[in-house]
TIMI-2910 file (N, C-alpha, C, CB; in pm, 1 decimal, decimal comma, always signed):
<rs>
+----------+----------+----------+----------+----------+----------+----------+----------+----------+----------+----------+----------+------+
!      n_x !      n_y !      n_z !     ca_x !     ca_y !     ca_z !      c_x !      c_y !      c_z !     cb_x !     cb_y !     cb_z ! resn !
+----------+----------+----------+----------+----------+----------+----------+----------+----------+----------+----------+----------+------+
!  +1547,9 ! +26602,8 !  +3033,3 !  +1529,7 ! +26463,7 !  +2998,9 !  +1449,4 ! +26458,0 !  +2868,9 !  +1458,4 ! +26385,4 !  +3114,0 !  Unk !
!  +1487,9 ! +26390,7 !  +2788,3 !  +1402,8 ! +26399,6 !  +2642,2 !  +1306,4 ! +26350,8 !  +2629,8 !  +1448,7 ! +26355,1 !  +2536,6 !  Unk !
!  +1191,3 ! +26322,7 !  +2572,7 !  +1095,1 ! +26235,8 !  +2578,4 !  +1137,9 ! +26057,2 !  +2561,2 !  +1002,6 ! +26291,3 !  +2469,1 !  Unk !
!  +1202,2 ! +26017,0 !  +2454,3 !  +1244,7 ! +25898,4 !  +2484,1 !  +1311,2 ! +25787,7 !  +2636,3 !  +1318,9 ! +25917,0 !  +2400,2 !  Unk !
!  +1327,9 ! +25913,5 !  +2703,6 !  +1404,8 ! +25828,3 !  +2811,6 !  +1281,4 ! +25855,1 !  +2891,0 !  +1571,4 ! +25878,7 !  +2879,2 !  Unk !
!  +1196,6 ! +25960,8 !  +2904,7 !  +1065,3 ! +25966,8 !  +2993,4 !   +978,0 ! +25838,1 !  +2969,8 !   +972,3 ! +26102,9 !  +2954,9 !  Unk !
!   +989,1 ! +25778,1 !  +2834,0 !   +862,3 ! +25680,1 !  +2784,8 !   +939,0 ! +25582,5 !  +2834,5 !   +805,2 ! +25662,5 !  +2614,0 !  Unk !
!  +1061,9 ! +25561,6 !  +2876,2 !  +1141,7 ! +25424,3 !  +2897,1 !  +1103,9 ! +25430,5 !  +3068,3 !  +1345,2 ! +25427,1 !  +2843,7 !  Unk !
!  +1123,5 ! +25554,9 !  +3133,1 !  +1091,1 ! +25556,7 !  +3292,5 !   +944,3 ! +25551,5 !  +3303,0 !  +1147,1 ! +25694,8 !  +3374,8 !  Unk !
!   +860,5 ! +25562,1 !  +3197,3 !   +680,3 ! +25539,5 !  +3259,4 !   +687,0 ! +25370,6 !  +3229,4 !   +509,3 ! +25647,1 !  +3132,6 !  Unk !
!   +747,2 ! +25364,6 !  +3141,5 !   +744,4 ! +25180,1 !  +3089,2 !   +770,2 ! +25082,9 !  +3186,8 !   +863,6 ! +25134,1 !  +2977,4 !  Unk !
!   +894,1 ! +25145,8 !  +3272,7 !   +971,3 ! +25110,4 !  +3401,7 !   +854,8 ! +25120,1 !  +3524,7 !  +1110,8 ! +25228,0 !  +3428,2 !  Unk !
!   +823,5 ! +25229,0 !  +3539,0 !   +732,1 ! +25272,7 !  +3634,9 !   +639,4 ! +25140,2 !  +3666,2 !   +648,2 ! +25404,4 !  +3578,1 !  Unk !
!   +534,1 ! +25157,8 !  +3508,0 !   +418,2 ! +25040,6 !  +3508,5 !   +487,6 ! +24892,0 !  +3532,3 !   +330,8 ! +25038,2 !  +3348,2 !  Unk !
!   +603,6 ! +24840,2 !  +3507,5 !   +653,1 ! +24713,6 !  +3521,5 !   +634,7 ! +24689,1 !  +3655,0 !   +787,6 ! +24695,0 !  +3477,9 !  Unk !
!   +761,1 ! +24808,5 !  +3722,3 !   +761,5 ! +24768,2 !  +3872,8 !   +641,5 ! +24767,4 !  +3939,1 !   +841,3 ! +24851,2 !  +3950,6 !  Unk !
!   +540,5 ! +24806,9 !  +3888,1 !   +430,8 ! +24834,8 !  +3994,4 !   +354,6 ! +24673,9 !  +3973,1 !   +313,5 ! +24998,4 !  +3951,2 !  Unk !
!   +351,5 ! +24644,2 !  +3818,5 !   +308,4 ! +24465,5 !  +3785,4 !   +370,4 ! +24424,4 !  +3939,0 !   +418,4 ! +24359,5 !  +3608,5 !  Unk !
!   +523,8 ! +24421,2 !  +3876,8 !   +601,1 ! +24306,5 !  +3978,3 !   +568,7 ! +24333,7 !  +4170,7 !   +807,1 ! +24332,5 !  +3941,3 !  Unk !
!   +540,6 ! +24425,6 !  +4168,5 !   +510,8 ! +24416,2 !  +4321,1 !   +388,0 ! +24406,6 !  +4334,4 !   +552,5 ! +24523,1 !  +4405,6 !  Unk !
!   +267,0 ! +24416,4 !  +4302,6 !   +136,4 ! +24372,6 !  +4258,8 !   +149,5 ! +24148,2 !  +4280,9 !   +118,1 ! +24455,7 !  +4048,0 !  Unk !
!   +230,9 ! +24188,0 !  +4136,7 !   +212,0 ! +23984,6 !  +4130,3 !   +260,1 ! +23941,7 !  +4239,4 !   +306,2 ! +23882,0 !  +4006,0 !  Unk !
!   +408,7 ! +23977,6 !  +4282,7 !   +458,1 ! +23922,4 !  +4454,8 !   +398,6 ! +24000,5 !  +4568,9 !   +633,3 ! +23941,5 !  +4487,6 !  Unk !
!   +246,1 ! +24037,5 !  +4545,5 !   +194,3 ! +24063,1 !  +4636,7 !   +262,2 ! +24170,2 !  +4730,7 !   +171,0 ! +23955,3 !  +4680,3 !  Unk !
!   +355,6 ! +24299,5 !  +4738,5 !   +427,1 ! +24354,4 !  +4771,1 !   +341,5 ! +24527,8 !  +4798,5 !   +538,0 ! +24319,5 !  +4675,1 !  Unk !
!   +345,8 ! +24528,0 !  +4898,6 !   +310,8 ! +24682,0 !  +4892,0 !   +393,0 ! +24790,0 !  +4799,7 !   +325,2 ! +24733,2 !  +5034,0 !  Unk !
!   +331,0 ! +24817,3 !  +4711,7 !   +381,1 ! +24951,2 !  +4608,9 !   +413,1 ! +25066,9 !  +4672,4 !   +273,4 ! +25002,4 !  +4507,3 !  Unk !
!   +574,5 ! +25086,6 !  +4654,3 !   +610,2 ! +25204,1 !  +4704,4 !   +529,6 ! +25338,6 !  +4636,0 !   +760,1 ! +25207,4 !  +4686,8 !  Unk !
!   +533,1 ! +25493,2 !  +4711,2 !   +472,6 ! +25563,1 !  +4667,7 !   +523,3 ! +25590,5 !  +4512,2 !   +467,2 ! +25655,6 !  +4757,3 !  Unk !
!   +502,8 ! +25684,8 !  +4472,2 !   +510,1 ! +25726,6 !  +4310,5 !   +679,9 ! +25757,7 !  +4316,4 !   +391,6 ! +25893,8 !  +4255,6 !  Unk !
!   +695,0 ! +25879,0 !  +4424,2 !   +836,2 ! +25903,5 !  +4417,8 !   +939,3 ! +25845,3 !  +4440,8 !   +859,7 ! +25971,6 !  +4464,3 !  Unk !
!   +915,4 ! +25698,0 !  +4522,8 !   +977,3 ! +25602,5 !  +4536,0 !   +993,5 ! +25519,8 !  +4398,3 !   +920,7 ! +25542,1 !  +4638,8 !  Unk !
!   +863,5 ! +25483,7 !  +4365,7 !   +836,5 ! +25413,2 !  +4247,2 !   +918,8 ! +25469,2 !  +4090,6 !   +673,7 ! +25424,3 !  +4239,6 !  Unk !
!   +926,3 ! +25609,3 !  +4062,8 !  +1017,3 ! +25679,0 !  +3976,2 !  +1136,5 ! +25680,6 !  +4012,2 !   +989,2 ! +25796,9 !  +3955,2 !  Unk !
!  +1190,2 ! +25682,4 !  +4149,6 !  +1300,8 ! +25684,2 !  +4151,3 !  +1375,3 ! +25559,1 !  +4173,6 !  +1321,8 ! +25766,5 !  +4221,7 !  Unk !
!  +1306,8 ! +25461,6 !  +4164,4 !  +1388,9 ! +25305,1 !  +4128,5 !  +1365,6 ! +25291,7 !  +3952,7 !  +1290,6 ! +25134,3 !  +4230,9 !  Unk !
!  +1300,2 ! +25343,7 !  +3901,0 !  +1217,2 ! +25297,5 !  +3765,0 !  +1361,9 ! +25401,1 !  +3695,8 !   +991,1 ! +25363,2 !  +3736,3 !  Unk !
!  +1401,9 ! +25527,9 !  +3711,3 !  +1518,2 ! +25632,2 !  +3695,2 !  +1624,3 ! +25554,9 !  +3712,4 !  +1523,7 ! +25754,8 !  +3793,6 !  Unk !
!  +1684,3 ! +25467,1 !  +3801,0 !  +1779,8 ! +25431,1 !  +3841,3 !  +1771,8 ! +25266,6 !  +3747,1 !  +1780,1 ! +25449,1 !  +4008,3 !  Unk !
!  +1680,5 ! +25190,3 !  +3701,1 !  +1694,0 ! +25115,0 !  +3576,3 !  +1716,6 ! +25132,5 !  +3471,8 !  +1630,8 ! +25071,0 !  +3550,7 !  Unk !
!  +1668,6 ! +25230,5 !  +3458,1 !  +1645,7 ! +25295,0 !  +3292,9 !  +1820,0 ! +25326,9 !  +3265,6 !  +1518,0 ! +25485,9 !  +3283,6 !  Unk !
!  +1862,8 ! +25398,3 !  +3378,2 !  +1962,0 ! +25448,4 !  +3372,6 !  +2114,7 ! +25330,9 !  +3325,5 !  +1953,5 ! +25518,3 !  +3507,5 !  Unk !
!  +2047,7 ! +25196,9 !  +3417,7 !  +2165,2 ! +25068,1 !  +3420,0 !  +2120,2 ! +25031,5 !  +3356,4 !  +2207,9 ! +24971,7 !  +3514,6 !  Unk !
!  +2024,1 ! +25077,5 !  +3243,6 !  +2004,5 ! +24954,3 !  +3104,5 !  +2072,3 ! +25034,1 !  +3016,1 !  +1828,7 ! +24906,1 !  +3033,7 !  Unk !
!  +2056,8 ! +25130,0 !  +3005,3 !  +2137,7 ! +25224,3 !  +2918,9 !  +2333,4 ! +25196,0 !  +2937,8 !  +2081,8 ! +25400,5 !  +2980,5 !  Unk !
!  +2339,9 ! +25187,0 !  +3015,9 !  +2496,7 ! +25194,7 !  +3050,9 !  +2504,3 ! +25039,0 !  +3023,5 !  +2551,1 ! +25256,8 !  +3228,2 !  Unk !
!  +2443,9 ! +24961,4 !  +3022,9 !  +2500,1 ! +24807,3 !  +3024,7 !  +2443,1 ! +24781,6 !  +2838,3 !  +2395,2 ! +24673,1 !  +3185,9 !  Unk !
!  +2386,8 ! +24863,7 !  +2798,8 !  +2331,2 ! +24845,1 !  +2643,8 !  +2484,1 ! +24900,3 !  +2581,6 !  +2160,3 ! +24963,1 !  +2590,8 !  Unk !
!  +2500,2 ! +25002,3 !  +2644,0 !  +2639,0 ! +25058,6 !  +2582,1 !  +2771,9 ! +25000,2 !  +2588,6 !  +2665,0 ! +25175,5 !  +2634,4 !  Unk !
!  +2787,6 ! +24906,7 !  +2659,6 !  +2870,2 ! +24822,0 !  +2689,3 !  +2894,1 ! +24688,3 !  +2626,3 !  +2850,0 ! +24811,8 !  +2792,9 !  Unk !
!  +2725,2 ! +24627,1 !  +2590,9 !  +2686,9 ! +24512,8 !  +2501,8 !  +2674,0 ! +24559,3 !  +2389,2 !  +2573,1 ! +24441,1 !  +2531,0 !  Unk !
!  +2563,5 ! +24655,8 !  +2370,4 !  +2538,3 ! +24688,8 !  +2212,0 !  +2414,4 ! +24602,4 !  +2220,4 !  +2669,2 ! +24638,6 !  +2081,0 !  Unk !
!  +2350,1 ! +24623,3 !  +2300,1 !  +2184,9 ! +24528,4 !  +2312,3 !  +2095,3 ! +24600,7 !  +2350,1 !  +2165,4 ! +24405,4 !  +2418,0 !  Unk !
!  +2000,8 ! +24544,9 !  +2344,7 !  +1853,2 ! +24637,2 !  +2361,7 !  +1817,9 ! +24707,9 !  +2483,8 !  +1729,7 ! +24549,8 !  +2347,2 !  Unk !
!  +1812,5 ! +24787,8 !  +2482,8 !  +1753,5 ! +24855,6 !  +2639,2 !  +1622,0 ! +24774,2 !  +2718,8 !  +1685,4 ! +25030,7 !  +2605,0 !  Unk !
!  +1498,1 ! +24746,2 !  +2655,5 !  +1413,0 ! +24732,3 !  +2703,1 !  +1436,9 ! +24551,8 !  +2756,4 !  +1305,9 ! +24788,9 !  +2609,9 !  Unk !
!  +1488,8 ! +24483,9 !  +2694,9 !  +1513,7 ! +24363,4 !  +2713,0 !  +1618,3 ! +24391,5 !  +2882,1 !  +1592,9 ! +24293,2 !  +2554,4 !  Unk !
!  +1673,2 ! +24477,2 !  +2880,6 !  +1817,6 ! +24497,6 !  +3036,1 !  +1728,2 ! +24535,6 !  +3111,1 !  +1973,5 ! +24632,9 !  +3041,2 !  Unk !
!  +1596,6 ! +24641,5 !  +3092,9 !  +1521,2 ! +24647,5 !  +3155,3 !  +1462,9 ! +24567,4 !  +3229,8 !  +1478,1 ! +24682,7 !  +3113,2 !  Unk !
!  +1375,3 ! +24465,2 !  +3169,4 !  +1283,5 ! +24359,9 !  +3241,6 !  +1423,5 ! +24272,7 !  +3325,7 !  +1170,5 ! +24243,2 !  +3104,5 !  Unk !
!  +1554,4 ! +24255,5 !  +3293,1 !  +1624,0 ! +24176,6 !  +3365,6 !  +1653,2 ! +24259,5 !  +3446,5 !  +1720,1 ! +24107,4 !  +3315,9 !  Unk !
!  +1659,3 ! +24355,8 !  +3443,2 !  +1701,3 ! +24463,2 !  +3570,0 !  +1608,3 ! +24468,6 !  +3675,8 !  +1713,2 ! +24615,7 !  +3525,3 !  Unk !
!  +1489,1 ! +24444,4 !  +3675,3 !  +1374,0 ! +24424,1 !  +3722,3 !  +1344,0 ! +24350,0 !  +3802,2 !  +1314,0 ! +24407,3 !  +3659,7 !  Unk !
!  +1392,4 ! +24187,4 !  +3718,9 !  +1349,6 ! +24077,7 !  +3775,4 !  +1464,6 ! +24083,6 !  +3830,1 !  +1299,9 ! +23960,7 !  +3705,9 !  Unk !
!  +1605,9 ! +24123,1 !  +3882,0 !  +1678,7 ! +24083,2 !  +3987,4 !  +1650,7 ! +24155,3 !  +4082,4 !  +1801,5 ! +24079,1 !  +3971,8 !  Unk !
!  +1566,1 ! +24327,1 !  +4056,9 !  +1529,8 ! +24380,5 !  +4239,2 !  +1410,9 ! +24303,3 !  +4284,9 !  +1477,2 ! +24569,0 !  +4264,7 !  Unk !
!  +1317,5 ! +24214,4 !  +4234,9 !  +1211,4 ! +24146,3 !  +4290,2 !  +1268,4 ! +24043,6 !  +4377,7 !  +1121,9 ! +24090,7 !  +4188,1 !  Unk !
!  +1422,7 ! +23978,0 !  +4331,7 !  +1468,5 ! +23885,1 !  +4431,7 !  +1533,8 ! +23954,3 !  +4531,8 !  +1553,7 ! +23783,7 !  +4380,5 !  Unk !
!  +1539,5 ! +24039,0 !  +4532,9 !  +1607,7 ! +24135,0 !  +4664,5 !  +1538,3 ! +24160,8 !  +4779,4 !  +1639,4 ! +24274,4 !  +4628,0 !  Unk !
+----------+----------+----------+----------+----------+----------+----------+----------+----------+----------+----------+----------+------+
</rs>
């Protein structure tokens, strides 16, 4: 994994942990927590490639639709 996509999964990491923090949500452990934060990073990338749009922007929307879940 290169460093760029590592700084996009710690970026991911710290978000999700905000969003379950603000909705009051018990924070899954770390390996839980990386491995949803892996699995965004991953559908922002594939949906950036598809649009031709920003990763970090698919990110936070990728985000805010598992908080309604």
């Amino acid at each position: 994994m290169g460093f760029i996509r590592q700084q996009e999964e710690k970026i991911a990491m710290r978000f999700l942990n905000w969003q379950y923090q603000k909705l009051e949500l018990p924070v899954p452990e770390d390996a839980e927590l990386a491995r949803q934060a892996a699995r965004i990073v991953e559908e922002a990338h594939e949906i950036a490639r598809e649009r031709g749009s920003n990763v970090m922007s698919i990110m936070k929307d990728l985000i805010s639709d598992l908080k309604k879940k």
